[in-house]
Backbone as CSV, one residue per row, in Angstrom:
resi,resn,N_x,N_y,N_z,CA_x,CA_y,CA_z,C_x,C_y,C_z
1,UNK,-3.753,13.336,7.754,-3.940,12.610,6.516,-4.061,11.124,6.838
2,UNK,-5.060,10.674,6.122,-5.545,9.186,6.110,-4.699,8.357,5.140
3,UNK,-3.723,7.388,5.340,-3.026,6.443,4.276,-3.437,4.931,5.421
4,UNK,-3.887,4.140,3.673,-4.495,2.985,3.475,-3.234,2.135,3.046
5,UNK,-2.626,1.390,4.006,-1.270,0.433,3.525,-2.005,-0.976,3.377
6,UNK,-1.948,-0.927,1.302,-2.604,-2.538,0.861,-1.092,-2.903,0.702
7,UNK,-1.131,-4.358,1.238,-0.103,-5.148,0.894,-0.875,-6.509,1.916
8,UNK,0.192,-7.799,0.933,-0.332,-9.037,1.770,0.095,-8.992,2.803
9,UNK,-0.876,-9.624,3.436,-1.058,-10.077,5.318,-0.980,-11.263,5.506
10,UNK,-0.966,-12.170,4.841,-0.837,-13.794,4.942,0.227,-14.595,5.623
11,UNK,1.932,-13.873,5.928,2.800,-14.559,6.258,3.133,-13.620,7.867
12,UNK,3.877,-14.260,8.299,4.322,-13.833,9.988,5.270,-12.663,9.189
13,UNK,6.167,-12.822,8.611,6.885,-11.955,7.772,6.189,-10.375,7.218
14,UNK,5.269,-10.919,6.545,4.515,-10.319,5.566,3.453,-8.839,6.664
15,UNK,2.765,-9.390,8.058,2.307,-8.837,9.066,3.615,-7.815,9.956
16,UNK,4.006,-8.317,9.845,5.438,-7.729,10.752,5.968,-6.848,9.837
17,UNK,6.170,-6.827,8.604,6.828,-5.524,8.079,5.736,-4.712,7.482
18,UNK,4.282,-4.618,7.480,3.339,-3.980,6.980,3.462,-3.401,8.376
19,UNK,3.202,-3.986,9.743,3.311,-2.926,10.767,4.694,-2.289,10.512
20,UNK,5.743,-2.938,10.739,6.927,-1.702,10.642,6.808,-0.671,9.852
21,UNK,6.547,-1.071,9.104,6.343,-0.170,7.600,5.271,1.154,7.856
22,UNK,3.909,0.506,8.551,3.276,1.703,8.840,3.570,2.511,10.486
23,UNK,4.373,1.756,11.026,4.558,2.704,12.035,5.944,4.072,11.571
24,UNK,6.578,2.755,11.138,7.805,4.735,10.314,7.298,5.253,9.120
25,UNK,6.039,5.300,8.664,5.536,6.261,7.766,5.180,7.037,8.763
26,UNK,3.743,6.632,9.844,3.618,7.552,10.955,4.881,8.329,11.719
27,UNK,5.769,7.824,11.979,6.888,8.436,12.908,7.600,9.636,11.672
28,UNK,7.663,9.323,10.417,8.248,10.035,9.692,7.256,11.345,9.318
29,UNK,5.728,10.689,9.224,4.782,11.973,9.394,3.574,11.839,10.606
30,UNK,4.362,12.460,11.470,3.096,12.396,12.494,1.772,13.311,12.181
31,UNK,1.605,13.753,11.342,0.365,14.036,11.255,-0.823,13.122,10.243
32,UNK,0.003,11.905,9.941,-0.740,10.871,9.276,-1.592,9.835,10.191
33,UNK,-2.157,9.327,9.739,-2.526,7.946,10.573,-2.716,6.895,9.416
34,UNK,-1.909,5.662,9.800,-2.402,4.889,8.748,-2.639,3.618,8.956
35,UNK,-4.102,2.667,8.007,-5.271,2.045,8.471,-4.335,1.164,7.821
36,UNK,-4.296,-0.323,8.532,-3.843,-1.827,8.148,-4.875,-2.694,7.804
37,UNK,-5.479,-3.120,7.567,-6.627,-4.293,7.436,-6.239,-5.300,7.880
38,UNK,-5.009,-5.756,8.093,-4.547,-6.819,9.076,-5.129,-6.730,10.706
39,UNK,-5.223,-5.206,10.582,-5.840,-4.133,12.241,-7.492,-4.559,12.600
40,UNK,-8.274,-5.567,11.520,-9.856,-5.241,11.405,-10.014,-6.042,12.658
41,UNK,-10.848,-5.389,13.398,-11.235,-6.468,14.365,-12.443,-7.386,14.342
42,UNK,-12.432,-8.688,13.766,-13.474,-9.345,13.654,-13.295,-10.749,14.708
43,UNK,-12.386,-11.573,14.731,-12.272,-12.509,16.178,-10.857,-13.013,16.235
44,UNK,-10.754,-13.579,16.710,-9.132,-14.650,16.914,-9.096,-15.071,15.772
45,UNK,-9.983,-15.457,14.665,-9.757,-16.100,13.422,-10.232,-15.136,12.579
46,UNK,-9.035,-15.333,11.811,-9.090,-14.101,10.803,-9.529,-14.567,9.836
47,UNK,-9.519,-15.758,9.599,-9.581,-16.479,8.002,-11.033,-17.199,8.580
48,UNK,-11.921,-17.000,8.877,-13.216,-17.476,9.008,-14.164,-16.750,8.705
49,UNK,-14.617,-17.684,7.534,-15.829,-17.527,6.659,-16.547,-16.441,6.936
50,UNK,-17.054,-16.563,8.027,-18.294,-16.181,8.573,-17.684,-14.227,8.610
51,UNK,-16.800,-13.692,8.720,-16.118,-12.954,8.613,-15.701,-11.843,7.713
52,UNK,-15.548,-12.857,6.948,-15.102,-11.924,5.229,-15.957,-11.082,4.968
53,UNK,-17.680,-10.769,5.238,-17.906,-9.722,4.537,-17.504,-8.193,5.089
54,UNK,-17.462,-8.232,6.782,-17.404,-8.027,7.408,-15.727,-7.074,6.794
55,UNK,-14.752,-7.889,6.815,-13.504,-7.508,5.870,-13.442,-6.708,5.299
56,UNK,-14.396,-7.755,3.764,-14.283,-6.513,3.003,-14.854,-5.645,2.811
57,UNK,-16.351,-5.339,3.442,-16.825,-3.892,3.712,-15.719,-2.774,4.695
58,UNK,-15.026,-3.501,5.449,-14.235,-2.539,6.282,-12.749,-2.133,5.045
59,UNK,-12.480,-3.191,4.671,-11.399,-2.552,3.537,-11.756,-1.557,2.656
60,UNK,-12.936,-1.912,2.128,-13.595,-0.842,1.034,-13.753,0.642,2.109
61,UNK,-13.873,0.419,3.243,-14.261,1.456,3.861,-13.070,2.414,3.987
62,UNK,-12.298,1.919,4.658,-10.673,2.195,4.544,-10.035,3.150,3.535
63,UNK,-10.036,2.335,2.152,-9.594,2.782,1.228,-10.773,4.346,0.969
64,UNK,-12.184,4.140,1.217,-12.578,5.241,0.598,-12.305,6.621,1.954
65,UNK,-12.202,6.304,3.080,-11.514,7.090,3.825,-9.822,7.562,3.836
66,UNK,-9.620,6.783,3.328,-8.096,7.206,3.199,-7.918,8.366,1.982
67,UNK,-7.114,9.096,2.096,-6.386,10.441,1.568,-5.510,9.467,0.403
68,UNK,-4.582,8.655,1.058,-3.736,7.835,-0.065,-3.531,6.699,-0.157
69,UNK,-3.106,5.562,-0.867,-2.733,4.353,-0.398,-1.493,4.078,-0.654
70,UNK,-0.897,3.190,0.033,0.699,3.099,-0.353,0.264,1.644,-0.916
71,UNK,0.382,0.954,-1.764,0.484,-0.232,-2.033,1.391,-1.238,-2.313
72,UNK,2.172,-2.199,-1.578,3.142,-2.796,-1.346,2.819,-4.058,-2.594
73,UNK,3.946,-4.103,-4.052,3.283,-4.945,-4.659,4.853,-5.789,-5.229
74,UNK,5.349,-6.039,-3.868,6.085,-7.491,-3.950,5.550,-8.834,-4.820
75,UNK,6.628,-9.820,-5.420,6.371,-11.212,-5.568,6.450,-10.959,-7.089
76,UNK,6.500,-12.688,-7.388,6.995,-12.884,-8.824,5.233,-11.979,-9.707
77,UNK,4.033,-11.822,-9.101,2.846,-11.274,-9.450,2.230,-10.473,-7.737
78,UNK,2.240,-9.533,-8.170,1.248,-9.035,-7.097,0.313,-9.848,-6.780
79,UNK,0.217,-9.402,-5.007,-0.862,-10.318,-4.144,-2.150,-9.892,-5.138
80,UNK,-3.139,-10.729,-5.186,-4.559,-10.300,-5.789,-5.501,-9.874,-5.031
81,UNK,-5.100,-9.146,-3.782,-6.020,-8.273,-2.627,-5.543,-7.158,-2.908
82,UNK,-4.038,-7.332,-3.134,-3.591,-5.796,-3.033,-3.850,-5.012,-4.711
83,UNK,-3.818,-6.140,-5.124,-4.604,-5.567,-6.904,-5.351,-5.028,-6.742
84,UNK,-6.859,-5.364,-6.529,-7.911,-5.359,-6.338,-8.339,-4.157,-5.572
85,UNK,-7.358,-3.638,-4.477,-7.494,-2.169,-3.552,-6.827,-0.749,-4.495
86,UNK,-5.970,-1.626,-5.461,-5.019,-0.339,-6.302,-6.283,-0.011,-7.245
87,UNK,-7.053,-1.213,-7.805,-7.967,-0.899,-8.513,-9.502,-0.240,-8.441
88,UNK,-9.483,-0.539,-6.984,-10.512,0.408,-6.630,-10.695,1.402,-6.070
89,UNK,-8.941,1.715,-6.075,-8.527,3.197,-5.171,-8.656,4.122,-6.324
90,UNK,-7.722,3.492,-7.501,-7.884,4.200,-8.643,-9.226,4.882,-9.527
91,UNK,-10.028,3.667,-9.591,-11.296,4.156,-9.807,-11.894,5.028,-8.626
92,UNK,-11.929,5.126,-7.984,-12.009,6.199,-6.916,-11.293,7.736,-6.647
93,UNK,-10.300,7.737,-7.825,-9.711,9.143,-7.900,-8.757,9.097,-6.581
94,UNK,-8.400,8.032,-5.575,-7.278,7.822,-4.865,-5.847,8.114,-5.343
95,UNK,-4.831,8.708,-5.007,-3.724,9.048,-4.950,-3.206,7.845,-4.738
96,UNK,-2.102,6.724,-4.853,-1.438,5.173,-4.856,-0.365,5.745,-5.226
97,UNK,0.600,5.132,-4.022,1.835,5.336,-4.177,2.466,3.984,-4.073
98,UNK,3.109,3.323,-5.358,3.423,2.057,-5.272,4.992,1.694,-4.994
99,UNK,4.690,0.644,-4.313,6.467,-0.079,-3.587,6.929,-1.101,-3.742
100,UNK,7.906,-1.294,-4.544,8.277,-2.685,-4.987,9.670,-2.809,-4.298
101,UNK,10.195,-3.570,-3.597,11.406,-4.403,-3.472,11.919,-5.258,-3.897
102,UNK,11.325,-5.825,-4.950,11.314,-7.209,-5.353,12.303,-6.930,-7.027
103,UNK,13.290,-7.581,-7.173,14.071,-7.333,-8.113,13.583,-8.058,-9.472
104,UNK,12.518,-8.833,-9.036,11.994,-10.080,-10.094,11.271,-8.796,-11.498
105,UNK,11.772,-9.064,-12.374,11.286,-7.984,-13.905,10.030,-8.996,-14.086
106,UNK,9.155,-7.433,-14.941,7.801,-8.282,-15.428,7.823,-6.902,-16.790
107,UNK,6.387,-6.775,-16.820,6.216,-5.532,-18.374,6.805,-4.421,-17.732
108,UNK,6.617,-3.682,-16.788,7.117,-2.379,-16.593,6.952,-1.716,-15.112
109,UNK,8.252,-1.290,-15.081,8.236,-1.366,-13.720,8.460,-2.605,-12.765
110,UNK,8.560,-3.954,-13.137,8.270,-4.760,-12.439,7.340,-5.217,-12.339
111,UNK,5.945,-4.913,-12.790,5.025,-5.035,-12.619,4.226,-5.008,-14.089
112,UNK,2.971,-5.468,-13.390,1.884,-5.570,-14.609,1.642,-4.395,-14.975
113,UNK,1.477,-4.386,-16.668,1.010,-2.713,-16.865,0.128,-2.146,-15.898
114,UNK,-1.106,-2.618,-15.691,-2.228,-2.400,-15.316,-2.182,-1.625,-13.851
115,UNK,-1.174,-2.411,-12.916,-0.731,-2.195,-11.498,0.291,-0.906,-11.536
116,UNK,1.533,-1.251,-12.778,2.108,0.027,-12.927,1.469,1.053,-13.329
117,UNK,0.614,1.349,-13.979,0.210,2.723,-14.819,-1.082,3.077,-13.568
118,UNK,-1.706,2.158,-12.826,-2.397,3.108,-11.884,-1.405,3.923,-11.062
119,UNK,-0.466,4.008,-10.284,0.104,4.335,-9.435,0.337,5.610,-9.863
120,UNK,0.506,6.672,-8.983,0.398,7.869,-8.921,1.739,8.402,-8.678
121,UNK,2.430,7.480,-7.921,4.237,7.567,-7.178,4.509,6.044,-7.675
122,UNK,5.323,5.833,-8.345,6.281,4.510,-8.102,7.397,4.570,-7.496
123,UNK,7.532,3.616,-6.179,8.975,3.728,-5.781,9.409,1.997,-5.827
124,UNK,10.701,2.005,-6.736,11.397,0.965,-6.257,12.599,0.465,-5.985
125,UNK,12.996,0.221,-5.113,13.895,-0.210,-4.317,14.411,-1.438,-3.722
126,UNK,15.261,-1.618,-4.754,15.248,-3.193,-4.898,15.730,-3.706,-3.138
127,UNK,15.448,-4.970,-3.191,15.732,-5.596,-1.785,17.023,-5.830,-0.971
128,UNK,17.738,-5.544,-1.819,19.648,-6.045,-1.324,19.580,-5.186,-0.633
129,UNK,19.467,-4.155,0.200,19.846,-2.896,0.547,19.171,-2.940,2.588
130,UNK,18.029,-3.878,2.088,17.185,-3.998,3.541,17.033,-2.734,4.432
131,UNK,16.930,-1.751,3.593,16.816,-0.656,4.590,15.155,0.082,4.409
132,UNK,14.215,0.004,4.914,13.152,0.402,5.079,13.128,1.751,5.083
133,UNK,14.296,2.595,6.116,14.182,3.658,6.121,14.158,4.694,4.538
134,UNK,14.862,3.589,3.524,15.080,4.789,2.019,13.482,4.879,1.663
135,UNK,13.061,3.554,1.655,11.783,3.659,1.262,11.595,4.376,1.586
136,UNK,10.494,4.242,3.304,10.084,5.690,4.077,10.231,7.184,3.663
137,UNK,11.346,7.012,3.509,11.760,8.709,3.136,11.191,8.781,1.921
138,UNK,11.059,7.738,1.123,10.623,8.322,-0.722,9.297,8.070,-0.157
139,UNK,8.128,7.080,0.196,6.802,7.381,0.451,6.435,8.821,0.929
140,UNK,7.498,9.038,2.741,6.738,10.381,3.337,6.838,11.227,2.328
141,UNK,8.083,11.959,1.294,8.155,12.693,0.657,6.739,12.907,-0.518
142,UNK,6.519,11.555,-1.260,5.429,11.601,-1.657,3.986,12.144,-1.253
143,UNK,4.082,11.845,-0.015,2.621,11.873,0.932,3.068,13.456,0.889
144,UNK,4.121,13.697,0.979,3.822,15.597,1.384,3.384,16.473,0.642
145,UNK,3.853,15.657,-0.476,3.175,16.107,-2.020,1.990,16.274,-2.052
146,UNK,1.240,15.206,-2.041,0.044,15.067,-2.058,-0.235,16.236,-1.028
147,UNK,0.270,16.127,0.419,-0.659,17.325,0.979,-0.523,18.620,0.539
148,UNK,0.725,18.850,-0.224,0.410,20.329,-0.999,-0.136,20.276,-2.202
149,UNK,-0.816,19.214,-2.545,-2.133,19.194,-3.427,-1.633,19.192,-4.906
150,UNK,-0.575,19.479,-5.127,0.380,19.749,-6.478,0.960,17.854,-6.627
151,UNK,0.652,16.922,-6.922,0.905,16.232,-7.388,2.003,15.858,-8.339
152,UNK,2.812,15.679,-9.077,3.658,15.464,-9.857,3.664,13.929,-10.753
153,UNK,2.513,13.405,-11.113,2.535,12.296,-10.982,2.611,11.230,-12.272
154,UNK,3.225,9.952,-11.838,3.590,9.226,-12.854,2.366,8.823,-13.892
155,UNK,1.285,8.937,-13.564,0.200,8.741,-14.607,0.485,8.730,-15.790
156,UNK,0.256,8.530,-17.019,0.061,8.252,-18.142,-0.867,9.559,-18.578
């Protein structure tokens, strides 16, 4: 199974726990593989112009290869990349399994209607706890779902 982990890439922080994050989804299901876009290989500079389309044809690519996306939608507003992938996973009939740590309240869920009601799984788990592994366990569980095709899902 193909999982697409959208979440921001912008901080040393932010890179470092999107890899942690996708290496113990893999370790928790080794029969997954899952695509980073932080991973694209375009040069030493990531943030150059000349680049971006390059990006985001490979993100779009990503997401439409991927089986699921986990979407990491920390902060007082979700990143607006990782919007933008929930929204076109969704329109795509993608499975989104969303992850909040962030204790900050908004309309529901924590989140914007729009971001909450796509998601297929909501998990959240607020941040005091710093344990990655609870997450993990509520994503893989999700993802297994999905592979027995029986869904259960928070949709509307």
């Amino acid at each position: 199974m193909k999982i697409y982990l959208a979440a921001p890439l912008f901080t040393q922080v932010e890179r470092r726990w999107n890899r942690e994050m996708a290496k113990a989804i893999e370790a928790a299901l080794p029969n997954c593989a899952v695509f980073l876009p932080q991973d694209i290989k375009v040069s030493h500079r990531f943030n150059d112009p000349r680049h971006f389309a390059v990006i985001f044809r490979s993100c779009l690519q990503g997401i439409e290869e991927a089986d699921a996306i986990v979407a990491v939608l920390d902060g007082a507003d979700a990143d607006s990349g990782t919007s933008f992938e929930i929204g076109y996973a969704y329109a795509r009939r993608k499975p989104i399994i969303g992850v909040r740590t962030d204790f900050r309240r908004s309309q529901e869920k924590g989140l914007n209607i729009m971001l909450a009601r796509a998601c297929t799984y909501f998990i959240h788990d607020l941040s005091f706890n710093e344990d990655m592994g609870i997450i993990v366990r509520d994503v893989a569980a999700r993802i297994r779902t999905l592979q027995k095709g029986t869904p259960e899902s928070n949709r509307p």
